[in-house]
ZAKOL-267419 format. One record per residue (C-alpha): y, x, z negated. Coordinates in steps of 0.02 Angstrom, whole numbers, plus 32768, in hexadecimal, padded with zeros to 4 digits. Layout:
YXZ;...
END
This chain:
F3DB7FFAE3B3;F40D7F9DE447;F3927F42E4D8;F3BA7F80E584;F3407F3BE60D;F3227F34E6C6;F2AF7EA7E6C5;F2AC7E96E78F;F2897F65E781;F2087F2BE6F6;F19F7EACE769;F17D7F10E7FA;F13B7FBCE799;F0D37F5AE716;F0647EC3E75F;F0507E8CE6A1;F0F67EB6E641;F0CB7E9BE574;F0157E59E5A2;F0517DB9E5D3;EFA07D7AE623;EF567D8FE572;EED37DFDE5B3;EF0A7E99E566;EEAF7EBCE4C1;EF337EEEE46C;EF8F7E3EE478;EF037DCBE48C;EF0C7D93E3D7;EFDD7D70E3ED;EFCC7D17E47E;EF437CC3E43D;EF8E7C7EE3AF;F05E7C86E3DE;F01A7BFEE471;EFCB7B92E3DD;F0547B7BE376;F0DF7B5FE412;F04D7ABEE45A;F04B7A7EE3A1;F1077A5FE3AC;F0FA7A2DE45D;F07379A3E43B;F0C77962E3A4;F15F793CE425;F0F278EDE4B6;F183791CE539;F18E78E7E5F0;F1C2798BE640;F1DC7A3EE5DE;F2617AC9E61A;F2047B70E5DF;F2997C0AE5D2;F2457CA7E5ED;F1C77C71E651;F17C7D21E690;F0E77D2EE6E6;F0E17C6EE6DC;F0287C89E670;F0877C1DE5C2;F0C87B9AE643;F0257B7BE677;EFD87B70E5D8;F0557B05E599;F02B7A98E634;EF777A8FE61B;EF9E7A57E55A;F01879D4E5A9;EFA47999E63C;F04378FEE64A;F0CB7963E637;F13179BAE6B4;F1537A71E689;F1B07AD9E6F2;F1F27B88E6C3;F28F7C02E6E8;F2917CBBE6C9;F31B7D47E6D9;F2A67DA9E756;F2BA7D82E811;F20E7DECE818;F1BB7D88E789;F1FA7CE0E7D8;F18F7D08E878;F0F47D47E836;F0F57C9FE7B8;F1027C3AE855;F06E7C99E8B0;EFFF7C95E81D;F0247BDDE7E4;F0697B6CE87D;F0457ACCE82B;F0E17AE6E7B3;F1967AFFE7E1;F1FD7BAEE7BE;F2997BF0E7C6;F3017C7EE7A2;F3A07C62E728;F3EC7CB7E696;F3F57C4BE601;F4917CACE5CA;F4F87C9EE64F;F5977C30E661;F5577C03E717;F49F7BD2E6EB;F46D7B4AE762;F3E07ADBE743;F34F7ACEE7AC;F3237A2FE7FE;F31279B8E767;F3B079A1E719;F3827994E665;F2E579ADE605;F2917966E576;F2617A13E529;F2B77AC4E552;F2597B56E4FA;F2987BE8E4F8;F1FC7C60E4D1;F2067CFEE4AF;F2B27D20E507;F3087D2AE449;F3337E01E43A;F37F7DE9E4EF;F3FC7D67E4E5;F43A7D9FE41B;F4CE7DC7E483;F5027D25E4C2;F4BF7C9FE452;F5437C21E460;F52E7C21E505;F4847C11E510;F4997B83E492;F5147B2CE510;F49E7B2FE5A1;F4077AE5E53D;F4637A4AE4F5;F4947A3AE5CB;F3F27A33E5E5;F39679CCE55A;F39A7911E56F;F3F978AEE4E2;F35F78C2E47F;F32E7957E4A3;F2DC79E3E443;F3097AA2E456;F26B7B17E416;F2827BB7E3F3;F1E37C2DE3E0;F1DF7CE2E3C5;F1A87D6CE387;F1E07DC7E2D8;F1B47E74E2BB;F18E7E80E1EF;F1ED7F22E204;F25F7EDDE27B;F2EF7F5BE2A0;F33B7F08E349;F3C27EA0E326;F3C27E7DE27D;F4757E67E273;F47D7DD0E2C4;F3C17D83E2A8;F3487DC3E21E;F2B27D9CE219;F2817CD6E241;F2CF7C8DE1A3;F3627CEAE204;F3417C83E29F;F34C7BE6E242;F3E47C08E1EA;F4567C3AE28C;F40E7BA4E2D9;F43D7B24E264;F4E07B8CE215;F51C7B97E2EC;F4DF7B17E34D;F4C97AA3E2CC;F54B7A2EE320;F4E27A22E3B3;F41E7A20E350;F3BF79F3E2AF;F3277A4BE285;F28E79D5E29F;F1FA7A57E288;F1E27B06E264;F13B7B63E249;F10A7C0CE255;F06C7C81E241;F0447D3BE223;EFED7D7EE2C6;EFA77E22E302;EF1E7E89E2CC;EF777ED5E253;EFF37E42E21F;F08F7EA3E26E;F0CD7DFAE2B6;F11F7D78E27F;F1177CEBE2E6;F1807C4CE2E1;F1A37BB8E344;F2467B60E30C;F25C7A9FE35A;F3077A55E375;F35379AFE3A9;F3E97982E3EF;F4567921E383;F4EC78FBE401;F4FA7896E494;F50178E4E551;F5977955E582;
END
């Protein structure tokens, strides 16, 4: 199998690509609880400002924001289109458009952040990890922490190769950037209706000094 997306095409013919505003019935329960278990890291942490990667609609920034009511969170998204419709729907917090993956990825107007999560973004960048692994340690302060949430399919079939499964996440992440992170925290939860998720949240810090 291999992902192919248009996610600026995405954006403008769906106004709520995978259900992001939690309203949909069929994703109110993973939303519900995949939001949980990403704050429980986050408050354990206690950061000054948060970087969220795959940002969307900007409806998980501002959640993570109200849970953080001190904490600067700004997010950055692929999507051009999703970028602008964050902005109109949530003005208070800052946006902007990047690729995580890309040699060129710029950062937006802070320069380095105590948190960068990169939620939900994990099937789309399989294809240029290192990278992506670069750019976060560029943007994490010395201390910094690098969370990773997603979701696992129990049947997962996408990219198994690389990543199975979130035991799968854990061991690329310490077995290829371990030079750059230590695992601090990992949990993880069974969600939807029917259990078809799992669910993990996988907390790193930087162990190096700035580049």
């Amino acid at each position: 199998m291999e992902f192919v997306g248009d996610f600026d095409g995405l954006y403008l013919s769906d106004p709520d690509p995978w259900d992001q505003s939690g309203e949909g019935e069929r994703m109110v329960d993973y939303y519900k609880n995949s939001r949980r278990l990403l704050n429980q890291s986050l408050a354990c942490i206690n950061p000054k400002n948060v970087l969220e990667v795959g940002c969307g609609l900007g409806v998980s920034t501002q959640a993570i924001a109200d849970s953080l009511p001190d904490t600067r969170v700004d997010g950055v998204d692929i999507s051009k289109i999703a970028v602008k419709k964050a902005r109109r729907s949530f003005p208070d917090l800052r946006f902007y458009s990047g690729d995580i993956g890309d040699d060129n990825f710029k950062r937006g107007e802070t320069n380095v952040y105590d948190v960068v999560i990169l939620h939900n973004v994990l099937w789309y960048i399989l294809h240029c990890l290192p990278d992506v692994c670069r750019n976060s340690v560029r943007l994490l302060t010395e201390n910094g922490r690098l969370i990773v949430c997603n979701a696992f399919l129990i049947n997962q079939r996408f990219g198994k190769d690389i990543i199975d499964g979130f035991e799968g996440m854990r061991s690329y992440a310490l077995k290829n950037w371990g030079k750059d992170f230590g695992e601090e925290h990992a949990s993880r939860a069974e969600i939807g209706e029917e259990q078809e998720h799992i669910y993990g949240c996988l907390s790193l810090k930087r162990t190096k000094g700035m580049m």
